[in-house]
N, C-alpha and C positions, 0 to 999 in steps of 0.2 A: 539703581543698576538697570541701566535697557534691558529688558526683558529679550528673549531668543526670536529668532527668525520662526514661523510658525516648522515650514520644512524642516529645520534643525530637532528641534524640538522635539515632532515627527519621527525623524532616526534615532534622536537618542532613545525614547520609547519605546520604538521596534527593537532599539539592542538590547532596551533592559528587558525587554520581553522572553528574546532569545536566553538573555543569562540568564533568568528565573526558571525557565524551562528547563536547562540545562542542570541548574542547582535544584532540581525538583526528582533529577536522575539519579541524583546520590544516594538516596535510602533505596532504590532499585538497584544500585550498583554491589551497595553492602548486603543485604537482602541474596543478592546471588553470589556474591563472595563467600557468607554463613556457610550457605546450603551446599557449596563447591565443599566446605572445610568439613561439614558433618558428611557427607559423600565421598569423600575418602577415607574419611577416619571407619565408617562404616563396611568402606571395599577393604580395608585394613585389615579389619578385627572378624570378618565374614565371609569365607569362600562363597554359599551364596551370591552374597551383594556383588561381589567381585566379576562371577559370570553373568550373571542376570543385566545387571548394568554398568560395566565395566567402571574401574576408578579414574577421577579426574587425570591421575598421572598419564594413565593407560592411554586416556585420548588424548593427550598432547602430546605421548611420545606417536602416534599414528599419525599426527598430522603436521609432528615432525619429519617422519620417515618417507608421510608419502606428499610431502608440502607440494612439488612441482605437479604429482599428477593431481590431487587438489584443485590446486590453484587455475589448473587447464582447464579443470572441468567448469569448475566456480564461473569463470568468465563466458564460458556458454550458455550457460543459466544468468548470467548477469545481463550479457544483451540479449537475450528472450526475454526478459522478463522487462530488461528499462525499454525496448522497442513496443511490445507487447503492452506497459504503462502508460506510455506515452497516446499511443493511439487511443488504450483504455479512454484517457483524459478527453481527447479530440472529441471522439464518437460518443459519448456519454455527454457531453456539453450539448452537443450538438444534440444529438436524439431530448433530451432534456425540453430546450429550447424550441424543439417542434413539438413537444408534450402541449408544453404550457400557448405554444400557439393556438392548437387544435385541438378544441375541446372533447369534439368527436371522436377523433385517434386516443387520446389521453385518458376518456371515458374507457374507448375499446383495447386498447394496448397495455396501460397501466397495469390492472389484474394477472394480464400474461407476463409481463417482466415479473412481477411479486414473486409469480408462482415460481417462473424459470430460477427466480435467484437461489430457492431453496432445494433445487435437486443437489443431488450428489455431485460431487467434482466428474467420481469415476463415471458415474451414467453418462455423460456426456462428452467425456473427451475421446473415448474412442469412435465414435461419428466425427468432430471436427478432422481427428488423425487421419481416416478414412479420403475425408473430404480433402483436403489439402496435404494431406503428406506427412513422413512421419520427419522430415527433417526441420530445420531451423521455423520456418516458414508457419508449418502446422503448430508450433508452440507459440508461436507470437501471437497467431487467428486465436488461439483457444486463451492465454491471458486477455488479448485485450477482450474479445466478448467477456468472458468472466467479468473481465473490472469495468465495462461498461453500463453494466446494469447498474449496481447501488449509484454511479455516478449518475445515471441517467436518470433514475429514481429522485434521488437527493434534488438534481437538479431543478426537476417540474415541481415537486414539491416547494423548494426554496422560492423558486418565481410565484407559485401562487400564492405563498405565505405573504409576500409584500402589500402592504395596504396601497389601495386603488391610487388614493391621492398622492401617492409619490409620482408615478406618471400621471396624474390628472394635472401638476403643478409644469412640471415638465413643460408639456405638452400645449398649457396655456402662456409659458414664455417664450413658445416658440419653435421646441424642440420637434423635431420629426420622432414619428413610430419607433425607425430605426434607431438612432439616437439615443432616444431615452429606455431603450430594452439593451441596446448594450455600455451606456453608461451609468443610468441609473437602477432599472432592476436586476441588472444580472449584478451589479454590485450589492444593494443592499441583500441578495442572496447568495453573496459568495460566502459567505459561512456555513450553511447547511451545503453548497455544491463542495467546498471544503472536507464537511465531513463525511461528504461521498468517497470522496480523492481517498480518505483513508481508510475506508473500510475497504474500496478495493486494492488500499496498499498491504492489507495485513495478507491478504492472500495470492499476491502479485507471486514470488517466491517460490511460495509452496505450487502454486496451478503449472510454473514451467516445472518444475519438479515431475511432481507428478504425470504432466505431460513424458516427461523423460525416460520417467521409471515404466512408462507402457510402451516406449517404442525410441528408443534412440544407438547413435554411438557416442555422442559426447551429452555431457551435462552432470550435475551433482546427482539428478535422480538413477540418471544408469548406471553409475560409481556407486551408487547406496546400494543400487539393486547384487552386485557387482559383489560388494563387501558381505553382503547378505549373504548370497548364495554361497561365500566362502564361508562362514559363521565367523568374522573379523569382527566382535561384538564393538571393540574401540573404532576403526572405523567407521563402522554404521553409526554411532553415535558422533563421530565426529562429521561424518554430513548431514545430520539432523541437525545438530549444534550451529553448523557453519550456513544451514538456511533460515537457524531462527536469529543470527546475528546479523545476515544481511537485511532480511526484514525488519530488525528492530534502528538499521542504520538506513533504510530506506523511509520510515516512519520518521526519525528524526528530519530526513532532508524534506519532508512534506509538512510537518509542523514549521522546521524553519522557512520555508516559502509560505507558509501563511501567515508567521507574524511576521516577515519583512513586506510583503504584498497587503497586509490588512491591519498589522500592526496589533496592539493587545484587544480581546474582545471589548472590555471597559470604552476603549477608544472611540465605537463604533457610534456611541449617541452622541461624541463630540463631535466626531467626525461630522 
């Protein structure tokens, strides 16, 4: 039997890649189905449980009731935070790629990004808000910085991980500078700039949030704040709930752009 087209081949691996990932979601999906079913049974049988953390029924009939204004708010936190990703990505690559250029900067710059990454969300977002504004605009500045760092980190890091001789081969068939920095080492380091992409996707979500909850009129954080101040204990749960669902579904669409783009890790030393 003729063997496949190498391309072919190629995709079908990237999809079984995707499916395996997928089928890796299932003991996490059971896992918090359990925990939904002891967490009612618990809001049940315990006034406690019931006011403290409201029962699973409680927040679904809340975001039954208040599905539309919900849903309005959700999408203002959704493009904060995918315009706000996006750029994260750009600016982080980029910054990255000037690290590993400049030895100098990289020496002198690197320590301060480490340090920046580990402040608090809140220390720092009321200066962005200041700086730019408390509307759409100032949430976008304050995720993409946020998610520029680990990517811009990841980034330099990953370039200087590649052994010399990958551009030493390059570069003696022929290749120019440019060339072989964006098709051969920014490749063999897309896996570590990868797992920049996702560490600043876990908190893409939460930093517009946040952003919201200090200064806004629409988004899931002023809605939370909103629910709070009324003591709506289902509510507030259910926009804590509906920011860790989108993050957990903005995670999956950055795994799946890394196995369709890099296909499964295994593949990397066939590649």
């Amino acid at each position: 039997m003729a063997s496949l087209h190498p391309a072919r081949q190629k995709r079908q691996a990237n999809t079984r890649g995707i499916s395996t990932h997928f089928s890796r979601i299932i003991p996490t999906l059971l896992t918090v189905l359990l925990l939904g079913i002891v967490w009612q049974l618990s809001a049940n049988t315990s006034p406690t449980v019931a006011r403290a953390f409201a029962s699973p029924s409680a927040i679904l009939e809340a975001v039954q009731l208040n599905w539309s204004t919900l849903t309005m708010h959700a999408s203002v936190t959704i493009t904060e935070a995918a315009w706000g990703f996006a750029l994260a990505v750009v600016l982080g690559i980029v910054v990255g790629v000037a690290l590993y250029l400049w030895q100098l900067a990289n020496a002198a710059v690197m320590p301060i990004l480490t340090t920046i990454q580990t402040l608090p969300l809140i220390s720092i977002t009321p200066f962005v808000l200041w700086w730019f504004g408390f509307d759409e605009l100032g949430k976008i500045v304050l995720v993409a910085v946020f998610g520029a760092f680990p990517i811009a980190i990841q980034t330099s890091r990953g370039l200087h991980a590649v052994p010399q001789y990958f551009a030493d081969v390059a570069l003696t068939c022929g290749a120019t500078r440019s060339w072989t920095l964006w098709h051969v080492l920014l490749r063999a380091a897309a896996r570590q700039i990868f797992s920049g992409i996702r560490i600043a996707g876990t908190y893409t979500l939460g930093t517009a949030a946040t952003a919201e909850y200090m200064g806004s009129r629409h988004g899931i954080g002023i809605f939370l704040q909103s629910a709070y101040n009324s003591f709506q204990a289902p509510l507030v749960w259910a926009c804590t709930l509906s920011i860790a669902v989108l993050t957990g579904v903005l995670m999956l669409v950055i795994v799946a752009a890394e196995r369709t783009l890099l296909g499964e890790p295994s593949q990397d030393l066939i590649d």
